[in-house]
C-alpha positions as CSV (number, residue, x, y, z in Angstrom):
1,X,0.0,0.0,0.0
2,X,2.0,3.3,-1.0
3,X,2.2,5.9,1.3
4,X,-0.6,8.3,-0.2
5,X,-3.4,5.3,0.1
6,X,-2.2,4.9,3.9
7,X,-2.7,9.0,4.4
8,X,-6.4,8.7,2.8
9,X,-7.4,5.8,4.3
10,X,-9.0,5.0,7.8
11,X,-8.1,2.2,9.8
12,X,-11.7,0.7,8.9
13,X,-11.5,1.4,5.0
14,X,-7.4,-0.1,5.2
15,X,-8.6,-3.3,6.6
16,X,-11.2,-3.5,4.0
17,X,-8.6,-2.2,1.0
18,X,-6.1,-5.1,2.0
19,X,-9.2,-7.4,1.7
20,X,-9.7,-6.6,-1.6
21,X,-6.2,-6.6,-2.6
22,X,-6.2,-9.7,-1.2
23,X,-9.2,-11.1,-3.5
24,X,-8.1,-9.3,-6.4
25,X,-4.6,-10.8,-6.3
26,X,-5.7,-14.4,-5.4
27,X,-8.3,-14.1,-8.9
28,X,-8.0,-16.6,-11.2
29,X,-10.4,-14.7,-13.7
30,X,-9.1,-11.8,-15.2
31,X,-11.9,-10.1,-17.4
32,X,-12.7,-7.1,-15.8
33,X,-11.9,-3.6,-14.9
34,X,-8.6,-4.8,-13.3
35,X,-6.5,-7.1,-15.0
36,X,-4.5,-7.8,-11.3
37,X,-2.0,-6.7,-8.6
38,X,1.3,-5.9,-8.1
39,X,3.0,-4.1,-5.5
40,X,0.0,-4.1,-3.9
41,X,-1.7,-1.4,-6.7
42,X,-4.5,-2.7,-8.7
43,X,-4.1,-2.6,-12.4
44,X,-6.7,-1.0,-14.3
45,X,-7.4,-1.7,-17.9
46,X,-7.4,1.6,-18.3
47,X,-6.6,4.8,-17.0
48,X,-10.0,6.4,-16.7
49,X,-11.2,3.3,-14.6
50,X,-9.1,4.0,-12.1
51,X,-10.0,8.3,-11.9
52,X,-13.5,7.3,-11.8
53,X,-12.8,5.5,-8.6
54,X,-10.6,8.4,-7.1
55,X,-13.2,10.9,-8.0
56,X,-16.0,8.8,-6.4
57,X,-14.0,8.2,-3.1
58,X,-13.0,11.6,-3.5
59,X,-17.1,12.8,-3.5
60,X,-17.9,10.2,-0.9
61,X,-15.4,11.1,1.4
62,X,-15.0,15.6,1.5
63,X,-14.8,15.3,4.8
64,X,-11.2,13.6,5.0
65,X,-10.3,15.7,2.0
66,X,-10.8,18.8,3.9
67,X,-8.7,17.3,6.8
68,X,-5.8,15.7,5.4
69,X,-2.9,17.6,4.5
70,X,-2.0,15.5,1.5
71,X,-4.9,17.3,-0.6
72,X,-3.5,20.3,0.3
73,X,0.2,19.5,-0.8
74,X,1.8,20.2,-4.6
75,X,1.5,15.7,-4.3
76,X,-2.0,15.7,-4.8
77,X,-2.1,19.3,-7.1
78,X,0.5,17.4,-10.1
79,X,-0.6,17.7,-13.8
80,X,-0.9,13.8,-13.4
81,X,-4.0,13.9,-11.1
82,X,-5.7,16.4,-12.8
83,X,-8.3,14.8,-14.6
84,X,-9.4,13.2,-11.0
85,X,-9.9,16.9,-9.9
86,X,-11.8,18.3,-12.9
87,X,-14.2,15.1,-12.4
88,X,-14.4,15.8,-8.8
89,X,-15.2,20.2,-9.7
90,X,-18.2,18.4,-12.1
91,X,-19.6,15.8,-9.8
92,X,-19.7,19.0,-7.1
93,X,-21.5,21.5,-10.0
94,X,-24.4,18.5,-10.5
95,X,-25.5,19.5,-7.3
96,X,-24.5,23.4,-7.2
97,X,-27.4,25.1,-9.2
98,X,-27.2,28.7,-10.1
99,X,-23.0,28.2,-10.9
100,X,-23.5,28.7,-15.0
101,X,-20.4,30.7,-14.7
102,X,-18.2,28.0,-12.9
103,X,-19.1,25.4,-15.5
104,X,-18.2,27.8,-18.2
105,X,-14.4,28.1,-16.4
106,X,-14.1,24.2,-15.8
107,X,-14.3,23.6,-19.4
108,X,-12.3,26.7,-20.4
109,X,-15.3,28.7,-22.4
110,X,-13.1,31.8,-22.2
111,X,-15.9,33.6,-24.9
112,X,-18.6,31.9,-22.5
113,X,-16.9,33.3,-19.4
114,X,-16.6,37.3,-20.6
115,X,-20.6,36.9,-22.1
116,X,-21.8,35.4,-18.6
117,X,-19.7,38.2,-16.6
118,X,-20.5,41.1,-19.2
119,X,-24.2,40.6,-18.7
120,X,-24.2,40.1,-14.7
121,X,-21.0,40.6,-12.9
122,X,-22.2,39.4,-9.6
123,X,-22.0,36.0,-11.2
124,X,-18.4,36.4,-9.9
125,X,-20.3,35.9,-5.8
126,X,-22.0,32.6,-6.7
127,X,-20.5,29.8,-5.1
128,X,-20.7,26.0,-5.7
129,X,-21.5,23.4,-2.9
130,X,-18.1,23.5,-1.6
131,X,-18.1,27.5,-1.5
132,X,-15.9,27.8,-4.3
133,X,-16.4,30.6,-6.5
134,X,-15.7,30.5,-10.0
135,X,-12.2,32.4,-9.2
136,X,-11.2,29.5,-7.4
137,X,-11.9,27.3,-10.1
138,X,-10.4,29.7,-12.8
139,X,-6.9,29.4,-10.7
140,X,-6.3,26.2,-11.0
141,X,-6.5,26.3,-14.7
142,X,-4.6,27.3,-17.4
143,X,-6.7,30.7,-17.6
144,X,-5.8,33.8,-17.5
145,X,-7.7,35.8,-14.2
146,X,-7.5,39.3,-16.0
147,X,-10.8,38.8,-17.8
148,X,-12.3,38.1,-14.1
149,X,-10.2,42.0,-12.9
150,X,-11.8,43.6,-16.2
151,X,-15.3,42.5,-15.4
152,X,-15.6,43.6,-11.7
153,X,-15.3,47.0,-10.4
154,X,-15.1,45.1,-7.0
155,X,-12.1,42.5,-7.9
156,X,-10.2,43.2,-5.1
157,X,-13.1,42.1,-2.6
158,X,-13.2,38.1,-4.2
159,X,-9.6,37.7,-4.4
160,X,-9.2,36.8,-0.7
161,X,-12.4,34.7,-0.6
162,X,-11.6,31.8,1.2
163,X,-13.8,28.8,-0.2
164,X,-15.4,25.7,2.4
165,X,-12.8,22.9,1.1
166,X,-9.4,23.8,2.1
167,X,-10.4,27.0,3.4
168,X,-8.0,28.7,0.5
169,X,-8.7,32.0,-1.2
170,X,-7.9,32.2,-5.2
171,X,-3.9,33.1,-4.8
172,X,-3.9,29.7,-2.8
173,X,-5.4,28.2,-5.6
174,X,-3.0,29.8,-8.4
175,X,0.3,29.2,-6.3
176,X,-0.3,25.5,-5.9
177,X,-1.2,25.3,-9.3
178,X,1.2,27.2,-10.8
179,X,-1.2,29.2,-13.0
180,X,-2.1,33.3,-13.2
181,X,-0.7,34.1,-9.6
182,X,1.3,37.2,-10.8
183,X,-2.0,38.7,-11.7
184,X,-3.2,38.2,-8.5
185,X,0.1,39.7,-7.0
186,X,-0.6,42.6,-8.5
187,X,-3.8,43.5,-6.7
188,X,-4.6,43.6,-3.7
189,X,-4.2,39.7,-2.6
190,X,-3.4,38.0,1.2
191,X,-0.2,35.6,0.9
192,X,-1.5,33.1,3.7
193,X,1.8,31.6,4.9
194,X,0.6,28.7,6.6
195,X,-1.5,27.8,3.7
196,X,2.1,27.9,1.6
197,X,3.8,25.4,4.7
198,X,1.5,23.2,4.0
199,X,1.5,23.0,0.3
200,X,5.4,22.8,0.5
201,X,5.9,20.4,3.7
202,X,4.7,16.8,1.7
203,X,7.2,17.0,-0.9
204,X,10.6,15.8,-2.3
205,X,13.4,17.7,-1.3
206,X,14.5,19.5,-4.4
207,X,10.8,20.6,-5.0
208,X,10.3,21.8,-1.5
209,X,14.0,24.0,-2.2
210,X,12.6,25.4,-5.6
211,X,9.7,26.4,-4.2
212,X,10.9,27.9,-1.4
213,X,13.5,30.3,-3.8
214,X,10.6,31.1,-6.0
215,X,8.7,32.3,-3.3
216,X,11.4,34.1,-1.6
217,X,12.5,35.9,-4.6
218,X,8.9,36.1,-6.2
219,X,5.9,36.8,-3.3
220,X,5.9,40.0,-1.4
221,X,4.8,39.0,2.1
C-alpha cells in the first residue's frame, strides 16, 4: 500500500482495502476492470477506470479531504492527477445550481466566461456546494484571471475569498497550481503563509528547495 493510500485511508477502509487486494490478487479470472495486482496497486485496464474510482471516493469522502494535508500538498495538485480533480469540480456542479459561470471556467469557455460576466458581474459571488467561487476554479487552470479583474469593479473584494474545502482564497489556488498568480500579486491579494507550509511540507526535497526560492524571490509578504 503506497504511502498516499495509507494518508487517505481510515483504519476501517485499510482493513477492507487489504481485503480486496487480497481477493483481487488471489483471482483466477481476469476479465474485468482490473487485470491484477502488483505491489499491492490494482491494475486498471485503463486509466479512466481507475479516476472514476478516485473521483468517487473523493465525492464520498470531502470530509477527509478537507482534513488531510495530503490534498492540500503540490503531491495531490501534479498535472498527473488532474483529470481526478476536474471530475471531482463536475460531480460538485451536479449539485450546485445557479453556478452557469463555474461550468463555463471548468471547461475553459473563455468567450462563455466574458458573455456570462459582461451581462451580470455578480456572477463572480456565486459559489458552488463546496463554497468555491468560480475564481477558485479559474486558478487552477490554465486561464488567465484578468478577464475576471476587467469585469468587476469590486475584484479586489473576491480575491481573498476563502472557499469551504481547504479554506484557500484564489492566490492559494493559483500558487499550488502554478497558473495566473502574478496577476493576483498585482492586486490587492493576502499571501497566507501557513497555507504555503503546508502546500510545500509533503514534498521531495529539491521541490520543497525550488519552491521555497521562487517564493522568496517572487511573493511580497
Amino acid at each position: 500500500m503506497t504511502v498516499e493510500q495509507r494518508l487517505v485511508l481510515c483504519w476501517f477502509g485499510k482493513c477492507e482495502a487489504s481485503q480486496y487486494i487480497e481477493y483481487l490478487a488471489e483471482a483466477k479470472e481476469k476479465a474485468g476492470i482490473i487485470m491484477g495486482v502488483q505491489d499491492d496497486v490494482p491494475m486498471f485496464k485503463h486509466r479512466m477506470f481507475a479516476e472514476d474510482f478516485a473521483t468517487c471516493w473523493l465525492r464520498q469522502n470531502r470530509d477527509r479531504v478537507k482534513q488531510l494535508s495530503y490534498f492540500r500538498s503540490r503531491s495531490y495538485w501534479i498535472k498527473e492527477t488532474f483529470q481526478i480533480r476536474d471530475f471531482f469540480d463536475r460531480m460538485v456542479l451536479e449539485e450546485s445550481p445557479g453556478c452557469e459561470l463555474h461550468m463555463a471556467v471548468i471547461n475553459r469557455w473563455e468567450a462563455q466566461i466574458t458573455q456570462i460576466l459582461a451581462k451580470n458581474s455578480s456572477a463572480m459571488m456565486a459559489k458552488d456546494a463546496l463554497g468555491r467561487m468560480a475564481l477558485h476554479l479559474a486558478a487552477t487552470r490554465a486561464l488567465s484571471l484578468h478577464m475576471f479583474g476587467k469585469s468587476s469593479k469590486n475584484f479586489n473584494e473576491f480575491i481573498n475569498v476563502k472557499d469551504d474545502l481547504y479554506q484557500w482564497s484564489a492566490i492559494d489556488y493559483a500558487l499550488i497550481s502554478e497558473s495566473d498568480w502574478p496577476y493576483l500579486m498585482g492586486k490587492n491579494v493576502t499571501i497566507h503563509i501557513d497555507t504555503l507550509l503546508q502546500q510545500i511540507s509533503f514534498n521531495p526535497l529539491d521541490r520543497v528547495l525550488h519552491d521555497l526560492y521562487l517564493y522568496k524571490n517572487e511573493l511580497v509578504f
